[in-house]
N, C-alpha and C positions, 0 to 999 in steps of 0.2 A: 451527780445524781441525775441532773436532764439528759445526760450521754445515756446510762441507764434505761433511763424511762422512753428511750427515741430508738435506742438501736434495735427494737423490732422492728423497726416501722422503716429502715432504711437496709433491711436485710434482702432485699428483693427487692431492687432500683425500678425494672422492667415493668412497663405497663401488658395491663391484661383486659381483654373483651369477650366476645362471642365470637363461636365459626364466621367463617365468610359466609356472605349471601348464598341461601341457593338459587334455583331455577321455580321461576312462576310466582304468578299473586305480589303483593306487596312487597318491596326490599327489606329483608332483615336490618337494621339498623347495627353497625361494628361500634359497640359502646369500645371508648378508650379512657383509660384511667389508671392514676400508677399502680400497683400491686400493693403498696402499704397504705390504700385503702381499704384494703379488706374485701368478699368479693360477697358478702352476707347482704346484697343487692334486695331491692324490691321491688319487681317485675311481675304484676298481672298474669297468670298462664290464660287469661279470655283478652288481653291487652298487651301483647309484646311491642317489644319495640319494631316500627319500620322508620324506612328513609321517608313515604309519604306520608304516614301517622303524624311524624314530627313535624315533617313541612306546611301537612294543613294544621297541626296544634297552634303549633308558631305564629299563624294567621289569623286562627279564632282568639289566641292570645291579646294580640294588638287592636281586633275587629273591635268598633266602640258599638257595633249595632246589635254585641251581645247585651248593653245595658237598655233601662228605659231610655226614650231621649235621642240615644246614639249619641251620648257626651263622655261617658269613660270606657275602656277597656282594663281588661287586669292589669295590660300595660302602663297603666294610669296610677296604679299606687306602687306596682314593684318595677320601679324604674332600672332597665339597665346598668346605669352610670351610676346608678349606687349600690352595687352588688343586688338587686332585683329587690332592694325595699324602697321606703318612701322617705322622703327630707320634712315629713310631715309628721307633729307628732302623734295626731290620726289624721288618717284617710278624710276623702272627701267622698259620698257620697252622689250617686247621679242626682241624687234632689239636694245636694249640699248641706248635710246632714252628716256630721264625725262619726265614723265608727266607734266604737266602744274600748278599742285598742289598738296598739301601735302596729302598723305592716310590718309582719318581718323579712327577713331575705326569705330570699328561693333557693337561695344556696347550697347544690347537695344534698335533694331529697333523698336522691337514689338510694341511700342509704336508713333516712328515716323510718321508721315504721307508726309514728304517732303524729298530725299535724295538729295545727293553730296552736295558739300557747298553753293552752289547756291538753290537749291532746285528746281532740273530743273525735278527731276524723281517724280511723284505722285505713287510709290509703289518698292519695293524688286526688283517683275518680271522685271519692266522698265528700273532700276537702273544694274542689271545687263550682260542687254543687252551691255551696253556701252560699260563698260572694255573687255569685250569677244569682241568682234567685231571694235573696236578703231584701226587703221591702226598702233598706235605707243604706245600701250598697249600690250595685248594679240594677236592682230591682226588677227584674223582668223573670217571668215563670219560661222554662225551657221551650214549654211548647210555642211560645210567644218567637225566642230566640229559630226556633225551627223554621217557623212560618217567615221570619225573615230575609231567612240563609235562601229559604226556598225561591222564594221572590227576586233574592240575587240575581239568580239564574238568568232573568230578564232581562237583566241590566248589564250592558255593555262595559260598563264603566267598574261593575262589581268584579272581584276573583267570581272566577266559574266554579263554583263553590259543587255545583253535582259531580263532576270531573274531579275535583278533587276527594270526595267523599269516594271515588270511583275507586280511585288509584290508592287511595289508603285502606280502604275495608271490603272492595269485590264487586261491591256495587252504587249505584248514583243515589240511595235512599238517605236523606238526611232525617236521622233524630237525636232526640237529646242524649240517648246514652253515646251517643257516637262521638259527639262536639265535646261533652266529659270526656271519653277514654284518648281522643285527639289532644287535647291540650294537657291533659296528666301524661301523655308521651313527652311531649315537649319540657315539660317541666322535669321530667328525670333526664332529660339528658344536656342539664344548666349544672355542668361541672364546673368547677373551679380548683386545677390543679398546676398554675402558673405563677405561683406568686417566687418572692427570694426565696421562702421559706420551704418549696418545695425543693428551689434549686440547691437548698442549704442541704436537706434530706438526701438529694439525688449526689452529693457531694461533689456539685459545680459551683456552688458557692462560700466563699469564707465568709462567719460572720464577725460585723465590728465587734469593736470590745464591748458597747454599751448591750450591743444585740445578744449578745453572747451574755452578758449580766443580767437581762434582761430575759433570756430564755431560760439562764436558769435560777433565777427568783422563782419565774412563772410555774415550774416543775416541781420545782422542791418546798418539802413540809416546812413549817416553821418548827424550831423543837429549840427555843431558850435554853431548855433544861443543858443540854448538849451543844448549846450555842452555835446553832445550823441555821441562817438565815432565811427565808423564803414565805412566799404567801399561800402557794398550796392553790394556785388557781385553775392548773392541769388537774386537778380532783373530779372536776365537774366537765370544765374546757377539757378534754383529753386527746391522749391520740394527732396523730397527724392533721383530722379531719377537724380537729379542735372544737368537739360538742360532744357531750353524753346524754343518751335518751333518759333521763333521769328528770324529777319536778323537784323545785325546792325553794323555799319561801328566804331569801336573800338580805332580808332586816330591814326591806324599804319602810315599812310600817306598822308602831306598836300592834297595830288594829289593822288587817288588813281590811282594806275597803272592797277589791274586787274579790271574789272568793276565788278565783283560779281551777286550779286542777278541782277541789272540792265541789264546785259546779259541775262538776261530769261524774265524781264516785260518791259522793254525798258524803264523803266522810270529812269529819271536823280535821283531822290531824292534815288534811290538806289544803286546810283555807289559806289559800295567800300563795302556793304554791304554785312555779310554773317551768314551761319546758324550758330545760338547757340550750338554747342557741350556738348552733358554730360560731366562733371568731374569725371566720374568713373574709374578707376584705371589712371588718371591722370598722376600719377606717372611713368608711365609705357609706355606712351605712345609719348615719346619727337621724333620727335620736333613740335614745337606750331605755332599756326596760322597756314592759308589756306597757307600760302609760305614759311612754315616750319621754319620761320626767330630768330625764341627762340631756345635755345639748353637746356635750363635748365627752370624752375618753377622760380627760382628766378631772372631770366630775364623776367619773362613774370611780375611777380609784380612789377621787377625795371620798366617797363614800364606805368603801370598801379599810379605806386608810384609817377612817373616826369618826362613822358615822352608822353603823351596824346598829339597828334598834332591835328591842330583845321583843319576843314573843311568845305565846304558846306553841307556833308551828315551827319560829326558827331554824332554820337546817342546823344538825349536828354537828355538820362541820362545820359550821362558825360558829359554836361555841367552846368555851376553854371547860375544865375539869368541874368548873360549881358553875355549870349551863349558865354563863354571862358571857354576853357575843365579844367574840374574838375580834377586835378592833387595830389593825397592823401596824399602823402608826407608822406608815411609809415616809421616809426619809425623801427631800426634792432630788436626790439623784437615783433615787430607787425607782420612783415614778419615773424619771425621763427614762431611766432604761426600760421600764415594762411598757412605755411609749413604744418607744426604739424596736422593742421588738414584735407588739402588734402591728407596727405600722409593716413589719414584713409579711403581714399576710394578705397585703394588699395585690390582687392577680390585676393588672394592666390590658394584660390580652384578653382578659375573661369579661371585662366590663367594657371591651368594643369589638368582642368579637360577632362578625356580620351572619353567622349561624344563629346566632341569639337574637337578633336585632329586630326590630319593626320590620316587618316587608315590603311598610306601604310607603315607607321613605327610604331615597338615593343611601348606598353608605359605602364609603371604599373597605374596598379588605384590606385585613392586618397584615404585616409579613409575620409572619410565624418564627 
């Protein structure tokens, strides 16, 4: 059945982009990405991609002189080495002050259409207004971030930040809508299409036998009735890209405490509700759920395995026929395989590749 559920997804191996560059103004940016991504992208038409866009996002991304202080950068809770989230169960703010919830990766926006875990930002630009400007985040008001960048210019020792504002958008004027549509470039072009599991797709890779157990538990329904074993985790987790833009209240809490999605539609049936995150480098990215409350993967299965609390919001798909949560009651070799096989979507190249990296420190390139 996960043969089934994958072989669209490995029907067109070839990866696909945009034309070559043309001639004048800013570089077109040659997005590269395999085909069984899908190509239902989210690209700004007042924000496309350049090669300068990205390289000054990249910069403002790392720069800590966007917060108050000059003590964090974005780069400060979505850290590289862990698929661009934090090893934090919240954030630390510049006044040292937790966020309200977990960092998640940055992994594969390009595809996103709803940000934060609620899904309150409708694009990149939107979504990164918040943390810059959050009185207990970043905390600085853009215009503040402006007058900064400007001041750079002075300074020997700063990137020549008008030069770059040059080379990305036509001219040397720094403002805030620029330093937003600079760093949401940058952040859609933080693929992650290197792991085994792509290599498994692109069919350069065989998987173990537990991986192979373990991919297809992850795809397939459970159905007793017909005694077909599986947990039904691709429902949600889907597709190659392994996330669905979908909210859903997952049984952390008879009572949910944060309200979730329900804070942005006002509606009850979404309290406790939240976005679907990709599983991509999973691995790497602990700790889990929106309030960080797993420390490890095999907490989050023990939970998933006998630990489902029932609710008014509960998603439908955990629950059985007389709405009481579906509790899987996973077996220790059932677990090591659904291990075994998230641990294949860990991308290696993705989490030190020197395109993504801090600017302001030394880094050797990958071989490829």
């Amino acid at each position: 059945m996960a043969c089934i559920l994958l072989s669209a997804a490995i029907r067109e191996p070839g990866r696909r982009g945009p034309t070559p560059p043309g001639q004048g103004g800013p570089t077109p940016y040659a997005l590269s990405y395999p085909a069984y991504f899908g190509y239902r992208i989210n690209v700004p038409q007042d924000n496309p991609l350049t090669v300068e866009g990205v390289e000054l996002g990249r910069r403002l991304f790392y720069d800590k002189r966007l917060s108050a202080g000059n003590t964090i950068s974005c780069g400060s809770c979505h850290q590289q080495a862990h698929g661009f989230a934090d090893v934090r169960t919240h954030s630390l703010g510049y006044d040292g002050t937790p966020t309200k919830r977990n960092a998640m990766s940055l992994t594969n926006l390009l595809w996103v259409r709803r940000l934060f875990w609620d899904g309150r930002a409708s694009s990149l630009e939107e979504q990164a207004v918040t943390p810059m400007t959050d009185p207990h985040e970043m905390g600085q008001p853009l215009d503040s971030t402006v007058k900064k960048l400007r001041d750079a210019r002075l300074n020997s020792a700063s990137p020549a930040y008008g030069a770059l504002f040059a080379a990305a958008f036509g001219s040397d004027s720094i403002t805030g809508e620029r330093i937003v549509k600079a760093i949401a470039q940058f952040e859609r072009i933080l693929i992650s299409d290197r792991s085994r599991f792509d290599r498994y797709l692109r069919g350069a890779y065989r998987l173990t036998a537990a991986e192979q157990r373990g991919l297809t538990l992850f795809y397939t329904n459970n159905d007793p009735v017909r005694g077909v074993r599986g947990t039904g985790c691709g429902n949600c987790h889907s597709g190659p890209k392994v996330f669905n833009e979908t909210y859903h209240n997952n049984g952390l809490d008879s009572v949910p405490v944060d309200p979730g999605r329900s804070g942005v539609t006002g509606l009850d049936y979404d309290r406790g509700r939240f976005r679907v995150v990709t599983l991509r480098n999973i691995a790497l990215t602990a700790p889990y759920m929106h309030d960080g409350r797993f420390r490890t993967l095999s907490e989050v299965l023990d939970h998933y395995s006998g630990h489902i609390l029932p609710s008014s919001t509960l998603s439908p798909s955990l629950r059985d026929t007389l709405n009481r949560p579906v509790n899987l009651r996973l077996t220790t070799e059932e677990k090591s395989d659904l291990l075994a096989f998230l641990q294949l979507l860990t991308d290696s190249a993705f989490i030190t590749d020197p395109r993504y990296a801090d600017p302001f420190v030394v880094h050797t390139k990958i071989k490829e």
